[in-house]
C-alpha positions in Angstrom: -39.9 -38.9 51.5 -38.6 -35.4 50.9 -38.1 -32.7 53.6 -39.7 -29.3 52.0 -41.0 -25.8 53.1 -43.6 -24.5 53.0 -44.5 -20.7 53.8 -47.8 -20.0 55.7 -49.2 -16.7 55.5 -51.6 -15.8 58.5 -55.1 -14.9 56.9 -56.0 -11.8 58.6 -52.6 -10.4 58.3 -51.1 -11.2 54.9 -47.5 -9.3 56.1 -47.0 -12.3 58.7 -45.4 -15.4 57.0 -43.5 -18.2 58.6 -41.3 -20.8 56.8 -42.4 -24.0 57.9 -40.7 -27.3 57.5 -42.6 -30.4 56.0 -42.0 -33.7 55.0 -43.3 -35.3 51.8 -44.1 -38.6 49.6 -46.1 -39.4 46.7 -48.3 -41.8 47.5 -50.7 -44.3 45.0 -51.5 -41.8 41.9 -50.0 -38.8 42.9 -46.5 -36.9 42.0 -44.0 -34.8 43.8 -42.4 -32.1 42.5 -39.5 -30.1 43.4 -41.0 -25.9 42.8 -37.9 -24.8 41.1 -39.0 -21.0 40.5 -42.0 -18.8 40.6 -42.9 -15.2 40.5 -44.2 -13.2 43.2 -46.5 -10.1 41.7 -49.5 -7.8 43.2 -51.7 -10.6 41.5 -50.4 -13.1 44.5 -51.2 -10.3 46.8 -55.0 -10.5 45.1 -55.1 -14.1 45.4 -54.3 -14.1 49.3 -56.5 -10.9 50.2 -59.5 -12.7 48.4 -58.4 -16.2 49.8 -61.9 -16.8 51.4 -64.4 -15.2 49.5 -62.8 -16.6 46.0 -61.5 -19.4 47.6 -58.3 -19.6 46.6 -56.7 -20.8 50.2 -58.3 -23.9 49.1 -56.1 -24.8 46.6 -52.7 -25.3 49.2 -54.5 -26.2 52.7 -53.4 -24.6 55.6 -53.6 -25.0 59.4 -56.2 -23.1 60.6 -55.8 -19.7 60.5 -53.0 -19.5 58.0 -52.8 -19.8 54.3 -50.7 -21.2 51.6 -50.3 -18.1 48.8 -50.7 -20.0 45.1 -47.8 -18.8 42.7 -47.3 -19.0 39.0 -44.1 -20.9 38.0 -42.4 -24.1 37.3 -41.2 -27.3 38.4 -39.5 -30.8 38.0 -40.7 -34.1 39.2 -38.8 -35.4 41.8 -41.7 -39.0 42.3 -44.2 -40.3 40.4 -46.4 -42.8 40.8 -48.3 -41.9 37.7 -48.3 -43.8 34.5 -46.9 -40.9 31.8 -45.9 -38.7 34.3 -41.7 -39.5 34.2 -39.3 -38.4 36.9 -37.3 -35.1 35.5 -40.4 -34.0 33.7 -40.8 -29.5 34.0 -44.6 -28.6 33.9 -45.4 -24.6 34.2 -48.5 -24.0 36.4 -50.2 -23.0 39.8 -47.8 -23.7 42.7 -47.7 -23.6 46.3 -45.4 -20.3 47.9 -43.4 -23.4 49.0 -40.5 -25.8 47.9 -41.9 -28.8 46.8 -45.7 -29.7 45.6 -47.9 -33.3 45.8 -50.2 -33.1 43.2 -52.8 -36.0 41.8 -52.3 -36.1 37.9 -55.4 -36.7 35.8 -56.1 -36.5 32.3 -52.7 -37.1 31.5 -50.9 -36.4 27.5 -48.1 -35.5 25.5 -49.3 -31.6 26.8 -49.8 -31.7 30.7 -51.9 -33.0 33.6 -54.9 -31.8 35.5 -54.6 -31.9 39.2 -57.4 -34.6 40.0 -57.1 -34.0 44.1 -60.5 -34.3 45.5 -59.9 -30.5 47.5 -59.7 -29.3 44.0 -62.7 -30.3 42.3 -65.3 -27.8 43.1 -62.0 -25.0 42.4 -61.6 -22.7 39.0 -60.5 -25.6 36.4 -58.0 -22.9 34.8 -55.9 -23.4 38.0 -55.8 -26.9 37.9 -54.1 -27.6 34.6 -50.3 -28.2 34.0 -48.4 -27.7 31.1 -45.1 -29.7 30.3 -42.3 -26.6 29.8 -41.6 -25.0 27.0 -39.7 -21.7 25.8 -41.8 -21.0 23.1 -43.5 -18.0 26.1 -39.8 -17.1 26.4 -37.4 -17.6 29.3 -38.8 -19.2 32.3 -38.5 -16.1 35.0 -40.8 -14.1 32.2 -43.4 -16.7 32.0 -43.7 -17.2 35.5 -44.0 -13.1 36.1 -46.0 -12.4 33.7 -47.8 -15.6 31.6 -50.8 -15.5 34.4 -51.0 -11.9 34.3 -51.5 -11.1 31.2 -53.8 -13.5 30.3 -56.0 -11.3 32.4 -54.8 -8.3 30.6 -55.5 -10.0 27.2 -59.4 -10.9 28.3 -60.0 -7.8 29.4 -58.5 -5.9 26.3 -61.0 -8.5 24.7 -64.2 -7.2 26.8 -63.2 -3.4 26.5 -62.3 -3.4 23.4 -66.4 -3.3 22.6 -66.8 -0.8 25.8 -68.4 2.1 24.1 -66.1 4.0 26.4 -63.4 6.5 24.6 -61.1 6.3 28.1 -60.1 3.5 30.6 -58.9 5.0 33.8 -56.5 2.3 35.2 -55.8 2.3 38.9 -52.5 0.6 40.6 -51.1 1.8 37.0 -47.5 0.9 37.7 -49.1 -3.1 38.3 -48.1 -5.8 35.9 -51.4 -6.7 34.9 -52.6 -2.6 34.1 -49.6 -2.4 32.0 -50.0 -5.4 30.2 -54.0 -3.6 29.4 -52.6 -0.7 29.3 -50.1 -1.4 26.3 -52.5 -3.3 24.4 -55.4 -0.9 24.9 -53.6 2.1 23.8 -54.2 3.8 20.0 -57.9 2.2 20.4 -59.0 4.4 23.6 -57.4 7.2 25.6 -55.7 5.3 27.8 -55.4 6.7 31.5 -53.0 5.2 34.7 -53.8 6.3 38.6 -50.6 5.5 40.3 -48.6 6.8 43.6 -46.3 9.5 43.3 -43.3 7.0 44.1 -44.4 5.4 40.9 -45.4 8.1 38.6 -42.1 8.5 36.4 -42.1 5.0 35.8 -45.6 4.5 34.8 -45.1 7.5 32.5 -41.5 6.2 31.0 -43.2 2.7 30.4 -45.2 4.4 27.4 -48.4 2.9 27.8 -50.4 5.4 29.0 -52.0 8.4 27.4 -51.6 10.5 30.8 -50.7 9.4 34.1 -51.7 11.3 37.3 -51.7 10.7 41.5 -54.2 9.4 43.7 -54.1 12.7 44.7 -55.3 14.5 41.8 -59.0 12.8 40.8 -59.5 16.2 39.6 -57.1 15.6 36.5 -59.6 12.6 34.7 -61.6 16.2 34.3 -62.7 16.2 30.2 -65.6 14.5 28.5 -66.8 11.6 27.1 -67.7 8.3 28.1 -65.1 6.1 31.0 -64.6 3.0 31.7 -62.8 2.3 35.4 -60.1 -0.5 36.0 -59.7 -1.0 39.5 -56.4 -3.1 40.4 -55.7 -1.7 43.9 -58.8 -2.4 45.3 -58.4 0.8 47.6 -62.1 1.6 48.1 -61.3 5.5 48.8 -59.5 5.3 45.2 -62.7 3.7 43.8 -65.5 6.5 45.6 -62.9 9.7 44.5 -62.6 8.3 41.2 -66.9 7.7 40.5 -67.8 11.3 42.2 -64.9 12.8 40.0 -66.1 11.3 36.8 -70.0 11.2 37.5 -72.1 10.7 35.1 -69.5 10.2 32.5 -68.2 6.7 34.3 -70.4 3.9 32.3 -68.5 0.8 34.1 -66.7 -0.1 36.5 -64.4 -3.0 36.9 -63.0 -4.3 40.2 -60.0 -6.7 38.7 -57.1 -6.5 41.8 -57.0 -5.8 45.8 -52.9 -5.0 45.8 -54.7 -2.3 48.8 -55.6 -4.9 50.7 -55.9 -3.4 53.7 -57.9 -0.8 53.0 -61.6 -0.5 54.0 -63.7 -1.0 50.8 -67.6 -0.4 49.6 -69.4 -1.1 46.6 -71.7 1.6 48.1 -70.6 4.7 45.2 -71.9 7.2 43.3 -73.0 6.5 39.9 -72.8 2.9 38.0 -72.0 -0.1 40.3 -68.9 -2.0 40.1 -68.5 -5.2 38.7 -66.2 -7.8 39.7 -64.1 -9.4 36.8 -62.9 -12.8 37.7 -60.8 -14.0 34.6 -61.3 -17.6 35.1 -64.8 -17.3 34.1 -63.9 -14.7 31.0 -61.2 -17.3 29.5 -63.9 -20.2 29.3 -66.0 -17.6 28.0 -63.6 -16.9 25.5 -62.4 -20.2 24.8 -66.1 -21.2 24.1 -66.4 -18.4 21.5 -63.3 -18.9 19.3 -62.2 -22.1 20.4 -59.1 -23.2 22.1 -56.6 -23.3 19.3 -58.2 -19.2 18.5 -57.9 -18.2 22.3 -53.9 -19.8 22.2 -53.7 -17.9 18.6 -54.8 -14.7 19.5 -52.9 -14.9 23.2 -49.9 -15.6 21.6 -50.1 -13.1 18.6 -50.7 -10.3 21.7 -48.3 -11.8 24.5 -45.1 -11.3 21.7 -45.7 -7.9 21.6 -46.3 -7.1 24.9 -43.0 -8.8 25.8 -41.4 -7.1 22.6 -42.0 -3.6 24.7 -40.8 -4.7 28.2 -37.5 -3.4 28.1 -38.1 -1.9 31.9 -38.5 -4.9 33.2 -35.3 -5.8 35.8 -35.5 -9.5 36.7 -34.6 -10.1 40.6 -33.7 -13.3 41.6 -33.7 -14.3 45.1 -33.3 -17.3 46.6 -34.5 -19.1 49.8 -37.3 -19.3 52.1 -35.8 -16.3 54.2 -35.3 -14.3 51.1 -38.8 -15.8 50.0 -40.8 -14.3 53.0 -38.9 -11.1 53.1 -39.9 -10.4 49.3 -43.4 -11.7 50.2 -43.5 -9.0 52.8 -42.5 -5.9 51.0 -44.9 -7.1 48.6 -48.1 -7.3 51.0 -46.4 -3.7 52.3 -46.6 -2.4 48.7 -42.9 -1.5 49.1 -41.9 -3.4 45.7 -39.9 -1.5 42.9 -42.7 -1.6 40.0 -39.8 -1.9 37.6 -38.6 -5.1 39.3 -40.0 -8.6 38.3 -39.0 -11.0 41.4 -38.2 -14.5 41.0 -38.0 -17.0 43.9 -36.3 -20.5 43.8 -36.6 -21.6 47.2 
């Protein structure tokens, strides 16, 4: 048995988290594991403001009312009662925003596990899969910030790279995952980033973008041609100044991230009608099409040159469930430095 925490987020109001102490054993098939890091990004903000309607609160159950945020990291068995799962083992995968983790290995080989739990089955299978650890991603605090996120990046550069549009318009600019499109976009299409104006000089010294202007100003995506929209923030005001400014001239509209969770939202806009993109479903789309070893080659080839241009990036490590809620907080308050990648070990 293992005492652990775990941090509970209340559902309808993500800024209210609680560390709450747990106690833990692997039981008949199942494995413990000690979370040694993960990242917290906008993307875990997404995952808790859509934890109902994409159900991902049912990956970590929670007390009624509360939520367990999932988070992208890595750690070490500490139990196993598993036959070729070995104590000391690292996998990288989908965590709890907590200390330790039970999981239920299935389909266990030399490469990973897929969490077998029966509150699991009905869930995304990309989630479910572990990986054993490897540096061949680079060090462990950049695969946990931005491995997940720019796997999303790299299926949507896939789907709008045959966009017939000649601009993206990327909104929550200064987010991991709009960069990561953003950088591999650019040279192909006019490439532009809606951002605060807290965030505009670094948006604009990261490169990536073609132009970079304020929620303020939907006059500036002014011009011609066809548009395609990116919405990360999920700030339905955004979204409806952003159609009526473009018009006619907006051909899609994607609805990727909610980091403006708590603003009201409507798909009811001028012009084309959003779309949500739910990568999950894109990756086996794409795995399907060019196979698994092709959607790993052409990840990779793309992931070493993304990483190759993140000389911005300032790693923060804090440590502790205290320092873990308080990050977890300014996140959900949209108060983090967009340079900053934070990594928790709890």
């Amino acid at each position: 048995m293992t005492d652990a925490i775990e941090l509970h987020v209340r559902r309808d109001d993500l800024a209210a988290v609680a560390a709450v102490p747990q106690v833990l054993a692997a039981g008949p098939g199942q494995a413990l594991l000690r979370v040694d890091l993960f990242a917290l990004t906008a993307n875990n903000v997404t995952y808790a403001a859509h934890g109902v309607d994409m159900a991902y609160w049912g990956f970590f159950p929670a007390p009624e009312g509360f939520g367990i945020v999932p988070v992208w990291g890595f750690a070490t068995v500490m139990d196993s009662q598993v036959d070729g799962i070995a104590v000391g083992q690292r996998f990288y995968g989908y965590w709890p925003m907590a200390s330790h983790a039970l999981v239920t290995p299935v389909k266990v080989s030399p490469r990973g596990f897929t969490d077998g739990a029966a509150h699991r089955q009905k869930l995304p299978p990309v989630y479910n899969n572990y990986v054993v650890a490897s540096d061949a991603y680079g060090s462990e605090a950049v695969q946990a910030l931005f491995r997940p996120l720019y796997t999303t990046s790299f299926v949507l550069d896939a789907m709008l790279s045959a966009s017939p549009a000649e601009t993206l318009v990327l909104t929550s600019a200064s987010s991991k995952t709009a960069l990561g499109l953003a950088q591999a976009a650019k040279g192909r299409q006019r490439v532009i980033g809606l951002t605060s104006a807290g965030n505009r000089t670094f948006t604009e010294a990261t490169g990536y973008y073609d132009a970079v202007l304020t929620y303020d100003d939907p006059a500036g995506l002014a011009g011609s041609g066809p548009v395609a929209l990116i919405d990360f923030s999920g700030n339905g005001g955004v979204r409806r100044a952003v159609h009526t400014a473009l018009g006619d001239r907006l051909i899609e509209s994607h609805v990727v991230g909610d980091t403006h969770w708590d603003t009201a939202n409507s798909n009811v806009l001028p012009g084309v009608t959003p779309r949500l993109f739910f990568a999950p479903s894109v990756i086996v789309e794409r795995m399907a099409e060019w196979g698994a070893a092709g959607f790993e080659e052409r990840l990779s080839a793309a992931w070493r040159g993304f990483i190759a241009s993140t000389l911005w990036l300032n790693v923060v490590d804090v440590t502790g469930a205290e320092g873990a809620a308080t990050q977890w907080q300014a996140l959900a308050a949209g108060k983090i430095d967009p340079a900053a990648g934070i990594v928790v070990r709890v």
